[in-house]
C-alpha positions as CSV (number, residue, x, y, z in Angstrom):
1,X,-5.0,-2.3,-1.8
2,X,-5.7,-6.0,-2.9
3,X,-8.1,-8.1,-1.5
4,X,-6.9,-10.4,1.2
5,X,-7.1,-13.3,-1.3
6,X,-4.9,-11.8,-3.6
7,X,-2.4,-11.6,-0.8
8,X,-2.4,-15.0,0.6
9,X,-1.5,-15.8,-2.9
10,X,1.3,-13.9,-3.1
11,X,2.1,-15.1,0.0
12,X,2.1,-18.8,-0.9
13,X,4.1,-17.9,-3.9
14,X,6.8,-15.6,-1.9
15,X,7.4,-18.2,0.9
16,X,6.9,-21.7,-1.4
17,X,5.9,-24.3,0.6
18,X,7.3,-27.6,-0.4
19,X,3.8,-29.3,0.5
20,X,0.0,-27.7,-0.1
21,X,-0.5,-25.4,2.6
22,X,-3.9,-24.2,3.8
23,X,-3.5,-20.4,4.4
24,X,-6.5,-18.7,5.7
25,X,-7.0,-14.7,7.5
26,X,-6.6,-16.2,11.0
27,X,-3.4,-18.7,10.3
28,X,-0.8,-18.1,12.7
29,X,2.5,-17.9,10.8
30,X,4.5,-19.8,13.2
31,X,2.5,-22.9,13.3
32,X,3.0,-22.4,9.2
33,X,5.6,-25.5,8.4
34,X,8.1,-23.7,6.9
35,X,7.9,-20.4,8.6
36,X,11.8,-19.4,9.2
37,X,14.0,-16.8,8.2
38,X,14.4,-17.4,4.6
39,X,10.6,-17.6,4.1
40,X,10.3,-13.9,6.3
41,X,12.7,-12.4,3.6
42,X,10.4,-13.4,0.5
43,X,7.8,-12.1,2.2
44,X,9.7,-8.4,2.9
45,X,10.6,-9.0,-1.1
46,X,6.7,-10.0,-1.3
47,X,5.9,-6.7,0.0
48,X,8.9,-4.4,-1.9
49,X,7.9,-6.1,-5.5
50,X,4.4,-6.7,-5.4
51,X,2.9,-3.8,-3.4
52,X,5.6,-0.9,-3.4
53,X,5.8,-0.9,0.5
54,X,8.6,-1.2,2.4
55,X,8.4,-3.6,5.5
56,X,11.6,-4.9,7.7
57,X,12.0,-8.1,10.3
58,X,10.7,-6.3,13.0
59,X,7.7,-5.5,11.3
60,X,7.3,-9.0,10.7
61,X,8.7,-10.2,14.3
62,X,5.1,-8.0,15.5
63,X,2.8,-10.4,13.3
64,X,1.0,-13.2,14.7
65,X,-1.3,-14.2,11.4
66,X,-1.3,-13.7,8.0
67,X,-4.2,-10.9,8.7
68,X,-1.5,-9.0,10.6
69,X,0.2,-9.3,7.7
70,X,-2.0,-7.7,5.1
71,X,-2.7,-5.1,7.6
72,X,0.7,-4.0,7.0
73,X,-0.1,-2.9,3.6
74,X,-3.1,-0.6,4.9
């Protein structure tokens, strides 16, 4: 499993944010700026390219920070 650093990187990457965005463990993804439905499907993509695991919008729907996120890949 990667280290939770290595994820908010891919995370960065899989949603780009128009602006610097400071990501940390305990962000909440909806206060994120760009946090919509076209940045939720990089990050299913995120999860299906880069770590082999399958995740859908409901999945995502039950996420309130990035750390709920990365548990996903556990």
């Amino acid at each position: 499993m990667p280290s939770i650093e290595q994820f908010i990187e891919s995370f960065l990457t899989a949603v780009d944010f128009q602006e610097v965005v400071e990501v940390t463990p305990e962000t909440e993804l909806k206060r994120l700026p760009e946090w919509d439905s076209l940045a939720a499907l990089g990050v299913i993509v995120m999860f299906d390219v880069d770590f082999g695991k399958t995740i859908t919008g409901d999945d995502l729907k039950n996420c309130a920070t990035i750390n709920d996120l990365y548990q996903l890949l556990g």
